[in-house]
Phi, psi and omega in degrees: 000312176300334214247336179257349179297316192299294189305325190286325161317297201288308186304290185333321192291303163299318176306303188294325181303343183288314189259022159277330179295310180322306176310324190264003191287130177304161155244135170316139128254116190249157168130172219242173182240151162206145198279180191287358190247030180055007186274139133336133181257082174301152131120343172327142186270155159222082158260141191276135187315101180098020161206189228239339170325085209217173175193169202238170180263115179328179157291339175267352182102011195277138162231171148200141183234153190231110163218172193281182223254345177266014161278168195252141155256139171252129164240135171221156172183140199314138173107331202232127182309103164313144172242203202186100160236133174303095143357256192068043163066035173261157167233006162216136206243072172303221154160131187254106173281169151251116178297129175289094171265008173265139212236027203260013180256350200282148155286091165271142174294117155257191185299111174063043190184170149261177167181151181291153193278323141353296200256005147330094175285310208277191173274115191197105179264125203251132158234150194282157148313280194340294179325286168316327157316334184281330172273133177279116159195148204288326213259110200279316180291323161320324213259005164253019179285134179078003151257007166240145169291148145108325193271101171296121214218078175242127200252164145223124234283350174276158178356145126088349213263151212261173190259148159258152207198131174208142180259097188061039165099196164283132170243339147243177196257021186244191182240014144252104310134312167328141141278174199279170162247147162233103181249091168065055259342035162260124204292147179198148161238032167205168182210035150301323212252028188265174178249131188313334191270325183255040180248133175297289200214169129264136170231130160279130173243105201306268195308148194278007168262356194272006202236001178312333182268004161273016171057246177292303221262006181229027184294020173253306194123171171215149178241091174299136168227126185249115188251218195257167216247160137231141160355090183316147158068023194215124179250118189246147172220130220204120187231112190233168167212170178187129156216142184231181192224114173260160165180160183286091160320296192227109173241170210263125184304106200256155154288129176315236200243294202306300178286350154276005152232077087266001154275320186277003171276348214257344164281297170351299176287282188336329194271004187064018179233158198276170189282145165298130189267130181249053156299331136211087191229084183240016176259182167236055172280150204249068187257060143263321197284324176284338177249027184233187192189148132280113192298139160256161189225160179206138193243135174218160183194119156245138175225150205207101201227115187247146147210154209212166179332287215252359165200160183256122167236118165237127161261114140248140209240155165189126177224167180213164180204134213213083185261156193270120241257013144272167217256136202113342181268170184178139172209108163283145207218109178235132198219137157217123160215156195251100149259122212229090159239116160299125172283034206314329191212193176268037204193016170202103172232159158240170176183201184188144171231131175210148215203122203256173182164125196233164165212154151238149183216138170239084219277172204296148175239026165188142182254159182295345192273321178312305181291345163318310196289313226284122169331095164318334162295322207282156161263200206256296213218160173205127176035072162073342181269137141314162140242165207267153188258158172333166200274338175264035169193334170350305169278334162259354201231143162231162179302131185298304158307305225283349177244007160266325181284316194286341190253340187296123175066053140261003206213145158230121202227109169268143163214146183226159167202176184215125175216134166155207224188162178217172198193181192181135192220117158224139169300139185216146150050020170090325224199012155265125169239140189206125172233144170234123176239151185221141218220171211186104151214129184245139188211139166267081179213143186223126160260132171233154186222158204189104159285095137327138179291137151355138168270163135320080201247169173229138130322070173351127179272112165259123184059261210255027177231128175255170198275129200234155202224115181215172202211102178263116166251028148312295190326136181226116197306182157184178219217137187230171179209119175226108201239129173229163172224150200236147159212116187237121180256059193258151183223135156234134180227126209217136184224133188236135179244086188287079211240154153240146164257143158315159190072010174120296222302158203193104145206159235223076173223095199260130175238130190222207175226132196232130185210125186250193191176083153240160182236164165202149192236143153202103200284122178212141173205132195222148142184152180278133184238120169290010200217292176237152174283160197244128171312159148253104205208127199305311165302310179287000157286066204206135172325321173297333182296338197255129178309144191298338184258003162290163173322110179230096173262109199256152180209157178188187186169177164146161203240171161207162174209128139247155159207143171252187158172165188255131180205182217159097167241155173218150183223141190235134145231163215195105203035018163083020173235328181278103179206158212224129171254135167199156168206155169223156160223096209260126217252149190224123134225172194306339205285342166263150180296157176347291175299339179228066167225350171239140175196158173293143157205181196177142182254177145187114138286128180255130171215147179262149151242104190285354171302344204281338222262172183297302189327308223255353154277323169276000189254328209235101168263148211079003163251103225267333213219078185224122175219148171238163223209167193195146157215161187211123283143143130237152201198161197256163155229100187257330191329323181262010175259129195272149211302170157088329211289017171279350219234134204299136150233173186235171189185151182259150197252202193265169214252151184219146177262126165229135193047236188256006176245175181237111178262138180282143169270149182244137178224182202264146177279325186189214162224147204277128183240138204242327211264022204251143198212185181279141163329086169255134155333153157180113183220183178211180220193084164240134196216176174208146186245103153251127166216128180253158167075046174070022184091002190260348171248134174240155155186152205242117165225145153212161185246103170275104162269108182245141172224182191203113213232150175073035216271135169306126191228183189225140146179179207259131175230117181314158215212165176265342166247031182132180173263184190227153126283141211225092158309112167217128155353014201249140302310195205213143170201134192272173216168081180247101126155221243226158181206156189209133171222116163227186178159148175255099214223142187180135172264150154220098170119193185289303187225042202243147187235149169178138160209158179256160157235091201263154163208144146248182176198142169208116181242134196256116203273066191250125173285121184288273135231186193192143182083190191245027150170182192337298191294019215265140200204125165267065188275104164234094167092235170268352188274113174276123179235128196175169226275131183124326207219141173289153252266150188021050106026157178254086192261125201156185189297157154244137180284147184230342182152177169281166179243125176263329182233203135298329181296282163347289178310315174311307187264004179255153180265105181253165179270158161313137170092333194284116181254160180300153173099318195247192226274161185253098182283123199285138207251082198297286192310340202056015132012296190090336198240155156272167167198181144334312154306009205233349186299126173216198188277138166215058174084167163291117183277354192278162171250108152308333167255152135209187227172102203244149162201111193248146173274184152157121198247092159246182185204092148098264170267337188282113177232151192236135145244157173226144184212115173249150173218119170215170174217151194225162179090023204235177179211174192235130172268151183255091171267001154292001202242037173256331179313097152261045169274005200220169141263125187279182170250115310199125177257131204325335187320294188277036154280351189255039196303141156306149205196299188225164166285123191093022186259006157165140186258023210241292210276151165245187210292138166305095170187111198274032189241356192237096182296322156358282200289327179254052192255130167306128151205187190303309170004281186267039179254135162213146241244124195309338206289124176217178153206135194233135161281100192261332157204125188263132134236164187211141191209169183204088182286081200317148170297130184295330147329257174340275179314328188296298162304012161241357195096002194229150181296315200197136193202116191213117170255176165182148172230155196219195203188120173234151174019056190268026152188137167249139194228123196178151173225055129300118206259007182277216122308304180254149190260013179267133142270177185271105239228343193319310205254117170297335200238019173217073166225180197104322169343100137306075184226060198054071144314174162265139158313116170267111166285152154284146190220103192274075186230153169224179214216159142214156191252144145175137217259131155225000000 
């Protein structure tokens, strides 16, 4: 009996051991996906839950897959809520995505890491590619204007040209101000050479806790860029192209022939001097209209994408052309990059991203202010020779064409670069990660140039000079040369701890080690040959050709910078309601001396989502989503500290005779401050995440307080051989206020779709103090920078009116010199006089609001965006209307000139000889306030049915209209002025034109 008890055991024993086997053995899975909309989904991810194991979804929405038959498939796809369905030995498994509008699942880059967007303490704003993609542009950052709250955007129009960028104002009176870039976890301080077509996401991180753990480098903020992956189970090839037609909306209203000689004849007279004879000077030119074109721009992107068991391949291509809408200008863009990773085991893969990028330019050969200025009598040519412009602007003003022709295909503008990484990741201990990546950018670039000899121009005949034909054979070519490099090292090694507990908790931490390493060399030479001229022939543009003992002006230069740190972040979470941020770091760089060169920072944050509590799901309905949030940060600013200053410098002083030689004296360049230490950041953050209505309404609000204490300052302290300049730590400046992110997303009916998105931002700009006392003022130019006002300010007179009579002069308060006709300056001090003194604030060039909106409509195949953008409260200097060294040509304001009393209380009297009138005041103030239509696209995406029977997946045509109407009372191209420099922007001194762009395009997949 024990012996058949024995047998019947060990079978009963084999039975079950079979049908665990059975159980664990693959099986095929088929079936097909579809959206809530009964359509096929290509392109869906299918993966089995826990391994690396995936395949992508046909064109028809078909996967099959081979996983074990008691395993889980994860399906996802952009746009759409992930499911998690159980095998259970099944082999045909359909599935109905349901669309997401909800984005509280999305992954955003924080520091050295992701995180659900959900679980977020800081400020941290996501744009999709799709998005971006949608604007034809050379720049990836363009295409984000007017989609982040907080985030300043000022573009220029020319070829190639990088965009300015602020993150919550200004945060030093110094020039670093840039935010940081994270390119795939690389430090950058552009992101030109990336390509607009191949970027996943941007995620901007506002707030100082959210950038804390970038130490020194990220006191600006940062703009993280991810760029795209390829696809599991699936091989895509992918094309887009676009060509457009840019041209010049709005150009500045200039006089024509007639009205620039009755203004000019009418200075004339005011001036007692006799008139100018036009007899012949009969034309009428528009030389705005000679020196623009409408221009094409053409964008093009192929990606070629594999994923196979054990590795992922993406190629991306890209070239772009770009000609400039002066005419002659032209900036080509060629990108390549290979994203590569291997799975070696499931707990070990490596890879690389490199990203190759070469440009060329061909830069403006005439400038726009020339043609402002240049006389509408004149004409272009007379029997084939240019002409010389009148005798009263001849020497400063040149023919405009005759310096476009003469300069065209002159300049060879090179650049090359390399940039990316290679890395390696392994899983330990269930619940451990340690990745090391090592990172490389090298950048290259060389120019060469050739000043060519003078045409043969004529010279008009005025009053009793007859019209004459001349040649300046003073004139000599000469030949320039330039060579620069870049060179950037960075290494990160990172261990990461990832845990879930029973009972809710998450927890997140990673700490690692970081080190940049950059240099830069830069080599310049020009010279001139007195004896033969060098052709103009492109091979012959190079310094050697010209013998050595001609005139040779050389120039060069170059830095190293290192910075290292140490960091450490944790993330906390607690039933998905409860949650904790926190980082610290400690950051070193090379530019201070020893004792202050390493120092701490750090955040922490907290947030509730109180939608997760019992209460507030029962009590409180229509509200899908709500959490509030805090943060607190500290961080370094080292960027504006010049290398070295620990260290004695030297500068050559003035020259002394001993006998028969002459010798130079050496002085201190400036004097050594051993205590100088980094700018510091300390700011907080408070928000709140809502979503309501089933997901269709959101909205995002936060309140920011940033101050920036020890701010680099300058000033001069007398010396015995002079005065020195002295670096030192002295003031503080605050950066308040406020950011509203909402949107609306919603269907009606099967197939019409739409949402809206509004975002404002207002940020209040203060110097708290500054300098070693009150009085202490940072003047560059017309810009001021002091304690009470926000950082480089516009300071100068106020206009109060015209002085119309004597009567006028008698009961006003006048300036030395001030004649009737010209302007009336507001009396600050009360005084009884103008002076100097009398000078105040008249605004900002940074603009405190700004403001976005975007739209986006489909209906079946069809889709529409509408996208506006503005910024308002900031002001513009015309600093093109300041020039009295010549007469110039009159911009239409002043046909409305002073002439008699009471014929206007704005312009005053035609006369450049009464300097009174060209005094920085409000005059040449105008106020920056716009809203611009920044993109109409209209699109069509073909049936995927239909497209299936040639081979190919997804076919989207589409057509657009950029910054086709501006709305502004700006007299310029642009209401963007220039912003670069914190303490000198605003300048208007004829811009380049943010053109309008007319393209159409297609996408399409195979």
């Amino acid at each position: 009996m024990k012996k058949i008890f024995t047998k019947f055991s060990v079978l009963i024993f084999l039975c079950f051991l079979l049908i665990n086997v059975a159980n664990a053995q693959n099986v095929t899975v088929k079936g097909i996906v579809k959206d809530d909309a009964g359509l096929t989904v290509p392109g869906a991810s299918v993966i089995v839950k826990g391994t690396s194991n995936g395949v992508q979804t046909d064109v028809n929405g078909n996967y099959s897959i081979s996983a074990p038959s008691n395993g889980t498939l994860v399906f996802t796809y952009i746009g759409f809520t992930s499911q998690e369905i159980s095998i259970n030995g099944r082999t045909t498994i359909n599935v109905d995505l349901k669309s997401s509008t909800n984005d509280l699942q999305q992954v955003v880059v924080v520091g050295y890491g992701t995180q659900k967007k959900r679980d977020l303490t800081g400020s941290i704003a996501s744009v999709k590619g799709e998005e971006i993609e949608k604007l034809t542009a050379t720049n990836p950052i363009n295409a984000l204007q007017g989609k982040v709250p907080g985030l300043t955007i000022t573009n220029n129009g020319a070829p190639g040209s990088s965009p300015t960028v602020r993150i919550r104002g200004i945060n030093s009176t110094g020039g670093a101000v840039n935010p940081l870039y994270i390119v795939d976890g690389q430090m950058q301080e552009n992101i030109d050479y990336l390509n607009p077509a191949d970027i996943e996401s941007i995620d901007v991180l506002k707030d100082v806790s959210s950038v804390a753990i970038y130490g020194l480098k990220g006191a600006n903020g940062v703009i993280a860029v991810t760029t795209k992956k390829a696809a599991r189970g699936k091989t895509l090839v992918s094309f887009s192209s676009a060509i457009g037609i840019q041209r010049v909306n709005d150009k500045i209203a200039m006089t024509d022939a007639d009205g620039f000689k009755k203004l000019y004849s009418a200075q004339l007279a005011n001036l007692n001097a006799a008139p100018f004879d036009y007899t012949n000077y009969t034309a009428n030119t528009n030389w705005q209209d000679l020196i623009f074109r409408n221009a094409v721009i053409n964008t093009n992107n192929l990606s070629i994408s594999n994923s196979g068991e054990k590795s992922t391949t993406l190629i991306n291509l890209g070239y772009n052309n770009q000609d400039g809408v002066m005419k002659y200008s032209n900036y080509k863009k060629f990108i390549a990059r290979l994203n590569e990773e291997i799975r070696i085991t499931e707990k070990i893969k490596i890879g690389t991203n490199l990203t190759g990028f070469h440009w060329r330019n061909e830069p403006n050969t005439s400038s726009i202010t020339n043609a402002l200025w240049a006389a509408p009598i004149v004409g272009v040519q007379t029997n084939g020779l240019y002409n010389s412009m009148p005798s009263f602007q001849r020497a400063q003003v040149g023919n405009p064409v005759y310096s476009m022709e003469r300069n065209r295909n002159t300049s060879i503008n090179r650049g090359y670069r390399i940039s990316g990484n290679l890395y390696a990741e392994v899983k330990f201990l269930k619940d451990f990660t340690l990745s090391s990546t090592v990172y490389t950018d090298l950048g290259f670039n060389n120019s060469r140039s050739y000043s060519p000899l003078p045409y043969r121009t004529v010279n008009l005949g005025e009053g009793t000079a007859a019209t004459e034909t001349v040649l300046d054979n003073s004139i000599r070519t000469t030949v320039s040369q330039s060579a620069n490099e870049y060179r950037k090292y960075q290494q990160d090694h990172i261990i990461t701890y990832n845990k879930e507990i029973n009972g809710g908790h998450k927890i997140t931490a990673v700490g690692g080690f970081n080190s940049v390493f950059e240099s830069y060399t830069t080599l310049s030479g020009s010279r001139r040959d007195t004896t033969v001229n060098v052709p103009n022939n492109s091979n012959l543009w190079y310094l050697g050709v010209i013998n050595q003992n001609n005139p040779t002006f050389n120039g060069g230069g170059g830095e190293e910078e290192s910075n290292a740190g140490v960091f450490l972040r944790t993330s906390y979470s607690y039933k998905d309601k409860y949650l904790f941020n926190g980082t610290i770091r400690r950051d070193g760089n090379s530019k201070l001396a020893n004792q202050n060169r390493w120092q701490t920072f750090g955040s922490i944050g907290l947030g509730w989502v109180a939608s997760e509590e019992d209460f507030f799901k029962d009590n409180i309905k229509g509200i899908d989503f709500l959490k509030f949030r805090g943060a607190y940060g500290s961080l370094g600013n080292g960027g504006s500290i010049p290398n070295n200053l620990f260290e004695v410098g030297l500068t050559t002083a003035s020259n002394a005779i001993f006998g028969d030689q002459i010798y130079t004296a050496l002085g201190n360049a400036y004097l050594v401050n051993p205590n100088l230490g980094y700018e510091k950041i300390k700011g907080f953050d408070f928000g709140f995440d809502l979503k309501a209505l089933n997901n269709k309404l959101s909205a995002e609000i936060n309140y920011f307080n940033k101050k920036t204490e020890d701010l680099l300052t300058t000033y001069t302290l007398p010396g015995p051989a002079g005065n020195y300049t002295y670096y030192d730590n002295l003031g503080t400046v605050t950066n308040k206020g406020i950011e509203v992110s909402l949107g609306w997303s919603d269907k009606l009916g099967k197939d019409f779709s739409y949402s809206i998105n509004p975002n404002f931002s207002y940020t209040s700009n203060k110097v708290v103090s500054i300098g070693n006392s009150t009085n202490f003022l940072i003047t560059n130019g017309i810009n001021v920078t002091e304690t009470g006002k926000s950082i480089g300010y516009f300071r100068g007179y106020k206009q109060v009116g015209i002085y119309q009579s004597a009567a006028d002069m008698a009961k006003m308060p006048v300036m030395a010199g001030s004649q009737i006709g010209d302007i009336a300056y507001q009396d600050i001090n009360g005084d009884g006089v103008i002076t100097d003194q009398d000078r105040t604030y008249l605004g900002s060039p940074f603009p405190p609001y700004s403001y976005g909106l975007s739209i986006t409509l489909n209906y079946k195949g069809f889709d529409a965006t509408i996208d506006g953008q503005g910024f308002a409260g900031h002001k513009i200097y015309t600093q093109r209307r300041t020039q009295v060294f010549a007469t110039l040509n009159y911009e239409a304001n002043r046909l409305n000139a002073w002439t008699t009393p009471g014929s206007t209380n704005v312009e005053p009297i035609l006369d450049n000889t009464r300097a009174n009138n060209f005094l920085f005041s409000n005059y040449f103030i105008e106020p920056g306030d716009y809203f611009r239509l920044r993109n109409v696209q209209l699109g069509y995406t073909f049936d995927r049915e239909l497209l299936s029977k040639i081979g190919v997946s997804k076919l989207r045509l589409f057509l657009s209209g950029q910054n086709i109407k501006t709305w502004s009372k700006t007299t310029g191209y642009s209401p963007e002025a220039i912003i670069g420099n914190p303490t000198s922007s605003g300048a208007d001194n004829g811009l380049y034109p943010i053109t309008s762009v007319y393209t159409f395009g297609l996408n399409v997949t195979f």
